[in-house]
C-alpha positions as CSV (number, residue, x, y, z in Angstrom):
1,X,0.0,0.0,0.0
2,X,2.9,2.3,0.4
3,X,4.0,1.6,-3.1
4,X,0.5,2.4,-4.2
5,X,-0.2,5.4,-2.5
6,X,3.5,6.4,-3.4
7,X,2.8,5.9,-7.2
8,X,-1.2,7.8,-7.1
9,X,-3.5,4.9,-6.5
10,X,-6.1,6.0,-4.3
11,X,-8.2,2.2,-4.8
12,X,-7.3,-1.1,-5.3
13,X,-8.8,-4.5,-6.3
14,X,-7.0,-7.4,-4.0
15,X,-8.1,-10.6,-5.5
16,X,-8.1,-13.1,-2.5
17,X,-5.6,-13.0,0.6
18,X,-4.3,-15.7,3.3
19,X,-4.7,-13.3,6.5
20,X,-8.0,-11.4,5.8
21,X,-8.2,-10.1,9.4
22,X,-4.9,-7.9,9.5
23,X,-5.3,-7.1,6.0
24,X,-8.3,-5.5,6.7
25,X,-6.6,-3.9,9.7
26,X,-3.9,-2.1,7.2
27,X,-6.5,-0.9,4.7
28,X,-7.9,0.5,7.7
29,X,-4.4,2.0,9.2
30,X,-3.5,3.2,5.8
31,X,-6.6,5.1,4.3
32,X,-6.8,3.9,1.1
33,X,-9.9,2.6,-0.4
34,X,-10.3,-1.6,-1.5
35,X,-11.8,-4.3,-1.8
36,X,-10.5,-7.8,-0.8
37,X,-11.4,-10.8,0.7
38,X,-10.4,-14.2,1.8
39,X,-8.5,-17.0,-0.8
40,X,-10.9,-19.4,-1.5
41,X,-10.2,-22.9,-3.9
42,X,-11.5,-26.5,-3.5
43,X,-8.7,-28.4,-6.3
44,X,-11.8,-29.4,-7.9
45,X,-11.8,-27.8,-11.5
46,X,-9.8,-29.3,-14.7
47,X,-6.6,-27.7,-13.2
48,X,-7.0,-28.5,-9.8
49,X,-4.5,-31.5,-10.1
50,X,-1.7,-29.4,-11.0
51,X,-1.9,-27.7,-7.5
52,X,1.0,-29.0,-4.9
53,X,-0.3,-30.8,-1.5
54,X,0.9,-27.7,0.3
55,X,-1.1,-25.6,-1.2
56,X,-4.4,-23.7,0.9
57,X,-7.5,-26.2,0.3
58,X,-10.6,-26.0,1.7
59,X,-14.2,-28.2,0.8
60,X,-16.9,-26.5,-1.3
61,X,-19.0,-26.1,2.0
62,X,-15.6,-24.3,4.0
63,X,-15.1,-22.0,1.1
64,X,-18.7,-20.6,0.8
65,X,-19.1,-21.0,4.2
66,X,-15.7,-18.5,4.9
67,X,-16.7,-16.5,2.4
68,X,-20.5,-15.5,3.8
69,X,-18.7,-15.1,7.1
70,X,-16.2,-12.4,5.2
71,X,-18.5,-11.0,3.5
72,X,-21.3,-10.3,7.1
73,X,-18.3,-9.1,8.9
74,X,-15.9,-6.8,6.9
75,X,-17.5,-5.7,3.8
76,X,-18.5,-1.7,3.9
77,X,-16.1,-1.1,7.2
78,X,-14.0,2.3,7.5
79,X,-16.9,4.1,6.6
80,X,-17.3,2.1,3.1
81,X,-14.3,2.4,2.1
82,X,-14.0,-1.5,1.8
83,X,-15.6,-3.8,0.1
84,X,-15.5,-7.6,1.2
85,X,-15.9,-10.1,-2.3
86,X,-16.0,-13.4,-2.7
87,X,-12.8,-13.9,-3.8
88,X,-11.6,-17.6,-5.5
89,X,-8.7,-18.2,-7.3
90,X,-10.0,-19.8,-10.5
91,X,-7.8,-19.8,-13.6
92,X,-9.1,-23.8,-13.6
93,X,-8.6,-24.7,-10.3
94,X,-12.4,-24.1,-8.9
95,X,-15.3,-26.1,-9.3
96,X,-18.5,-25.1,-11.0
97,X,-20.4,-25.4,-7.6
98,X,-17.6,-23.0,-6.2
99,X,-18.2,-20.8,-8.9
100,X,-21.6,-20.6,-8.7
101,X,-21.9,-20.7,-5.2
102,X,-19.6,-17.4,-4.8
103,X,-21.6,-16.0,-7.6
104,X,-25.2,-16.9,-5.7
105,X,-23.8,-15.8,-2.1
106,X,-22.6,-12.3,-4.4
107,X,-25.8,-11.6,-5.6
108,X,-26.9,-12.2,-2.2
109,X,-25.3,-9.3,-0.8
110,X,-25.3,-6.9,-3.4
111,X,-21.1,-7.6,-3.6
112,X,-19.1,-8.9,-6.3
113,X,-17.3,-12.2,-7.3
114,X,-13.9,-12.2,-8.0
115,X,-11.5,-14.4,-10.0
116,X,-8.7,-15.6,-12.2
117,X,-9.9,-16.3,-15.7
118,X,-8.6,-17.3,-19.4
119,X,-4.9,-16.4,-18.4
120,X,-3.2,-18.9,-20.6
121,X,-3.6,-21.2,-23.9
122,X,-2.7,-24.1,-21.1
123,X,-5.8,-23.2,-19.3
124,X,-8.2,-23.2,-22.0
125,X,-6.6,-26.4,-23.3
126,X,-7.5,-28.0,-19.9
127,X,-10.6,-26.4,-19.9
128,X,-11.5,-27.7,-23.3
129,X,-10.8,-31.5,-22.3
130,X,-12.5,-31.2,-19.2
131,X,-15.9,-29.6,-20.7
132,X,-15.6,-28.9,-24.1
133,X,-15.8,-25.1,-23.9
134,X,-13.4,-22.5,-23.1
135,X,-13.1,-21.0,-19.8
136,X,-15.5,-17.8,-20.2
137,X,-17.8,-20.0,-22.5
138,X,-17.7,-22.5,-19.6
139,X,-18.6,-19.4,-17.1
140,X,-21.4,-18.6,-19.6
141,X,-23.6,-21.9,-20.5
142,X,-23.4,-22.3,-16.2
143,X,-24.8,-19.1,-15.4
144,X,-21.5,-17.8,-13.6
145,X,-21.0,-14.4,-15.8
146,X,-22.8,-11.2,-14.5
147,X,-22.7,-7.8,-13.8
148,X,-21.2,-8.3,-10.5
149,X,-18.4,-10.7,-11.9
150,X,-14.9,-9.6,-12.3
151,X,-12.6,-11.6,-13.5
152,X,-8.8,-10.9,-13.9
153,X,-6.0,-11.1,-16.9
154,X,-8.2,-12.5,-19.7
155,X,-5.9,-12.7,-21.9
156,X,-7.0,-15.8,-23.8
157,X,-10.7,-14.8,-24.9
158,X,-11.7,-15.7,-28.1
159,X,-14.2,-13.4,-30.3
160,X,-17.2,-15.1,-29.7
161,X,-16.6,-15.0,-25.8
162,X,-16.0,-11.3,-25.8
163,X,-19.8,-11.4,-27.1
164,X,-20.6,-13.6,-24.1
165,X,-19.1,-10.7,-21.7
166,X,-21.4,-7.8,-23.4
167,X,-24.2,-10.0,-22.9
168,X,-24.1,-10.3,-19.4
169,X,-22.2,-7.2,-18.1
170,X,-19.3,-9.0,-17.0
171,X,-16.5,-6.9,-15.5
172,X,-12.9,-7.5,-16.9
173,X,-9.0,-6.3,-15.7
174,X,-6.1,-6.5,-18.3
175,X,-3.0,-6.7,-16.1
176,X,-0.4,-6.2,-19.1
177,X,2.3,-6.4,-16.5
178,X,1.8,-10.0,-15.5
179,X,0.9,-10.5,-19.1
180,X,4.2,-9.4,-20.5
181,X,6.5,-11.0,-17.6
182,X,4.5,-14.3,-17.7
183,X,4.5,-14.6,-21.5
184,X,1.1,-14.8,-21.8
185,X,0.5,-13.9,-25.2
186,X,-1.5,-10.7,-24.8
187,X,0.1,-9.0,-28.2
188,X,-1.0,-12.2,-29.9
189,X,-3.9,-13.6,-28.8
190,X,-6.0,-10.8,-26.7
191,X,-9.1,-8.9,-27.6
192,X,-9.4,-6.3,-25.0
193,X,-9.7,-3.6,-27.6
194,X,-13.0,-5.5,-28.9
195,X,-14.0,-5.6,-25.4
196,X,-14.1,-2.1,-24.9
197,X,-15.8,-1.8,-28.6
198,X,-18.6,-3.8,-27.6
199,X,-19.3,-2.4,-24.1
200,X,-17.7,-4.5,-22.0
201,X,-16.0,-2.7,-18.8
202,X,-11.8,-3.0,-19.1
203,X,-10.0,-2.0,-16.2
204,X,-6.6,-1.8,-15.5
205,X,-4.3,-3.4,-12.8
206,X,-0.7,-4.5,-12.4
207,X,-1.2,-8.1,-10.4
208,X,0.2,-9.5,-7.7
209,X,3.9,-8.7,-6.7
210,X,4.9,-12.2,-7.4
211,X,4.1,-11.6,-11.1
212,X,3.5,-8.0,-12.0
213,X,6.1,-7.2,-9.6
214,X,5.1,-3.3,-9.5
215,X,2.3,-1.6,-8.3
216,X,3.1,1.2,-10.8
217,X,-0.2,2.3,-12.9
218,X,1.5,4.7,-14.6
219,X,3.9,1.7,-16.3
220,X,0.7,-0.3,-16.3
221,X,-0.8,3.0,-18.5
222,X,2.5,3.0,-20.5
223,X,2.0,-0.6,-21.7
224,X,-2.0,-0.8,-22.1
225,X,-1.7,2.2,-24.2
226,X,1.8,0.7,-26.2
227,X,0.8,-3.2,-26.5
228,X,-2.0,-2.4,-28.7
229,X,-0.6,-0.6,-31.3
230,X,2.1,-2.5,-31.7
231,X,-0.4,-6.1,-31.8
232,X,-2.1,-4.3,-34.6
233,X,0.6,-1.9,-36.1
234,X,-1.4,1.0,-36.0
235,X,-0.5,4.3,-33.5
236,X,-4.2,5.2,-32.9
237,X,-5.9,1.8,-32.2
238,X,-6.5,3.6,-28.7
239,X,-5.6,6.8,-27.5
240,X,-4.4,8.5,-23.8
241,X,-7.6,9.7,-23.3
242,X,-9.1,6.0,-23.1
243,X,-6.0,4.2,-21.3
244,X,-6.7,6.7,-18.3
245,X,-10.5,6.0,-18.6
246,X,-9.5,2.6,-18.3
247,X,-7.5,3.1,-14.7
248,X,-9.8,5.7,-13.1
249,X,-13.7,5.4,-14.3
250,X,-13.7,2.2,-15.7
251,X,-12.2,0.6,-12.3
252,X,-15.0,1.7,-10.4
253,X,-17.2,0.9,-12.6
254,X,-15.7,-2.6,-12.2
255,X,-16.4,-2.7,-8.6
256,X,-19.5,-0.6,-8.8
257,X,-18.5,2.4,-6.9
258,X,-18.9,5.0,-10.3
259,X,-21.5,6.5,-8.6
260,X,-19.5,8.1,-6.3
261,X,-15.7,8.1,-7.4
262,X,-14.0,8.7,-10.7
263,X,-14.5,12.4,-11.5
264,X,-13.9,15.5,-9.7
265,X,-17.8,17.1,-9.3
266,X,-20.2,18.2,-6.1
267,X,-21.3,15.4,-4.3
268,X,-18.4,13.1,-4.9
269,X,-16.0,11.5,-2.7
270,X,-12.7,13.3,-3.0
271,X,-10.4,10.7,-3.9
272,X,-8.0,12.4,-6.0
273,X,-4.5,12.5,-6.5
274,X,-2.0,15.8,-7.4
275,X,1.1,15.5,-10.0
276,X,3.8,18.1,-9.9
277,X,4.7,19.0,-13.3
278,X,7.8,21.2,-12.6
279,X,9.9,17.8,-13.3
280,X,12.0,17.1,-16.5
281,X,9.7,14.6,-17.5
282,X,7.0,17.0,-17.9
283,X,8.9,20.0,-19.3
284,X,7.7,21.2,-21.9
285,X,4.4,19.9,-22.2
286,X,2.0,20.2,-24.6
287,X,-0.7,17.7,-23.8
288,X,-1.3,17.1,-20.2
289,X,-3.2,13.6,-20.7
290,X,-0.9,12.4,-23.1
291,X,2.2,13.0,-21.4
292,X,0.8,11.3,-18.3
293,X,0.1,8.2,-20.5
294,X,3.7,7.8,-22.3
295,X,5.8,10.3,-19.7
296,X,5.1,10.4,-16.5
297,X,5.6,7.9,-14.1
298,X,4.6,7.6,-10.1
299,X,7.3,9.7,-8.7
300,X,5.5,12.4,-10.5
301,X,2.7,12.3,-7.9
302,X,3.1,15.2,-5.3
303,X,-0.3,14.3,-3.2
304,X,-2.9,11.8,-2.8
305,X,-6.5,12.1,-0.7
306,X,-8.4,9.6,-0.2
307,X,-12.2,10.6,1.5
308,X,-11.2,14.1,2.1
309,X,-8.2,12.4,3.8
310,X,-4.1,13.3,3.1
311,X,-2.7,10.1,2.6
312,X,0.6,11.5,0.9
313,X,2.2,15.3,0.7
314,X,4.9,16.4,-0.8
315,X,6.4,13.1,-1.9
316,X,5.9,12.4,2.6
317,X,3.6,9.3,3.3
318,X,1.2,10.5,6.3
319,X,-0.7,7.3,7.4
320,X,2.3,5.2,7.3
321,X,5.9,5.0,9.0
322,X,7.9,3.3,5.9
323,X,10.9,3.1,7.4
324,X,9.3,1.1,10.3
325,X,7.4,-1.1,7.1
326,X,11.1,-1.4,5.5
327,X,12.8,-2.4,9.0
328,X,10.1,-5.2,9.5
329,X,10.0,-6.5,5.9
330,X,13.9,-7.1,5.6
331,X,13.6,-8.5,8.7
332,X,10.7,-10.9,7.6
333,X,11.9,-11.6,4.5
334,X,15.2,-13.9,4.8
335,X,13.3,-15.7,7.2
336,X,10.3,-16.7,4.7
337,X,13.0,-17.7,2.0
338,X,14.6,-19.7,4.1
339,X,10.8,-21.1,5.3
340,X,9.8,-21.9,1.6
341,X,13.3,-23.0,0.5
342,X,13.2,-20.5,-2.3
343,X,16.8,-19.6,-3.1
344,X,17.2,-16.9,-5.9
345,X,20.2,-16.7,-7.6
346,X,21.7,-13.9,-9.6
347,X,23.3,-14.9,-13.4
348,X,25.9,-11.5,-12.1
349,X,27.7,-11.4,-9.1
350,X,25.7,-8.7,-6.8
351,X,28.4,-6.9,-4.5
């Protein structure tokens, strides 16, 4: 969260953690605005054999079960400034029931369902065997798309699936940083451009830090608004304009909160961010948008506010001590190497 207020991100989507309870606590601490929940999977979908013994696993029954109790108890704390989903992991490794089941306790509560879809040709290939359909025509024929369904990366859609999302209202986030780093193909094989053509809500979002490795938007901007034009060798397949749509309005439209965030007007929540442009980056300037888009990145971003709230000024964090943060993570983090017997090595000597 430091990185993200550091970098202008006001609200983030967390798609499933271990340790809900404190998580909740820091959102809390920090001031920013999210929504999150607990990591939910039962093995049970056409992937579910590939994960390891040690990972998570719950029954169908625990997973919805955990999830309800989420949902009752966290979702619209800090005076609404989270949101508690039902967050499973997907990307093949859920069960229809599961999926349904989140989608049913979702619509429920007037919250969303959250997962991991269509990341990879691997995935649809299982998917295929398992049913016969790929993974968001899977979603469709069961009933488990919607307009309270989110559903991350996507990179794998065919044309006739992006159809299937319009249809139903289905929320989607490209995550070209993952993409890229993952090799999943998004230059070849996405359609996120016909997406937005047809209606269908496209967010933006970097991923996890164990694959998107940043929590940059500004780089995530950069690459939405590049990728494209490269895929389809032509400079205006999308513009600034739209790329920054896609990481401010269309976000909370993905998470239903465009009724009160995402433009600066009486009666909204003032969520907003402030970018000094007396840098080198931004001198001279003669489009504001579009050197935010292809010039700017987060060190450009002087102050953020989050409910009326200061949650950064002049470059100083004011919710959070980050060298106390830094002390504790280097501290932390040899020992959960060591724990998971992960040992990184370097093709360059480091000195």
């Amino acid at each position: 969260m430091a990185e993200m207020i550091r970098s202008g991100t006001t609200c983030f989507v967390e798609p499933g953690c271990m340790w809900l309870d404190t998580t909740i606590k820091a959102i809390e601490e920090t001031g920013m605005r999210a929504t999150t929940g607990s990591w939910v999977w039962d093995h049970a979908g056409p992937d579910g054999h590939k994960c390891p013994d040690y990972f998570k696993k719950m029954t169908l029954q625990q997973g919805l079960d955990l999830t309800e109790r989420n949902i009752k108890a966290y979702d619209g704390l800090a005076d609404g400034r989270i949101k508690c989903f039902a967050t499973i992991e997907g990307v093949g490794t859920c069960s229809d029931e599961l999926m349904l089941g989140a989608k049913a306790l979702a619509d429920k509560y007037g919250t969303f369902t959250l997962m991991h879809k269509a990341s990879s040709r691997e995935e649809v290939a299982s998917e295929l065997k398992a049913t016969g359909h790929r993974p968001v025509e899977h979603m469709y024929r069961i009933g488990a798309l919607g307009p309270n369904v989110y559903l991350n990366h996507m990179t794998a859609v065919e044309g006739f699936e992006v159809d299937m999302l319009a249809e139903t209202d289905t929320k989607v986030c490209q995550n070209p940083p993952a993409a890229l780093k993952l090799a999943k193909g998004t230059t070849q094989m996405s359609h996120f451009l016909e997406m937005r053509a047809k209606g269908v809500t496209v967010c933006l979002g970097c991923d996890g830090v164990n694959s998107g490795d940043h929590k940059d938007m500004f780089r995530s901007m950069y690459l939405a608004a590049t990728l494209p034009k490269d895929a389809k060798i032509d400079p205006e397949v999308i513009t600034a304009e739209e790329v920054v749509e896609m990481a401010t309005l269309a976000g909370y439209r993905s998470v239903a909160w465009q009724d009160e965030l995402g433009s600066l007007e009486p009666g909204r929540k003032a969520d907003l961010i402030l970018i000094n442009i007396d840098r080198p980056e931004w001198v001279p300037t003669y489009n504001y948008v579009y050197s935010l888009v292809y010039t700017a990145s987060g060190d450009s971003v002087d102050t953020v506010m989050v409910d009326g709230k200061i949650l950064m000024e002049n470059r100083q964090l004011t919710t959070i001590d980050l060298a106390e943060v830094h002390a504790r993570c280097r501290e932390l983090a040899p020992k959960l190497a060591a724990r998971a017997n992960v040992k990184p090595k370097s093709r360059w000597p480091v000195v």
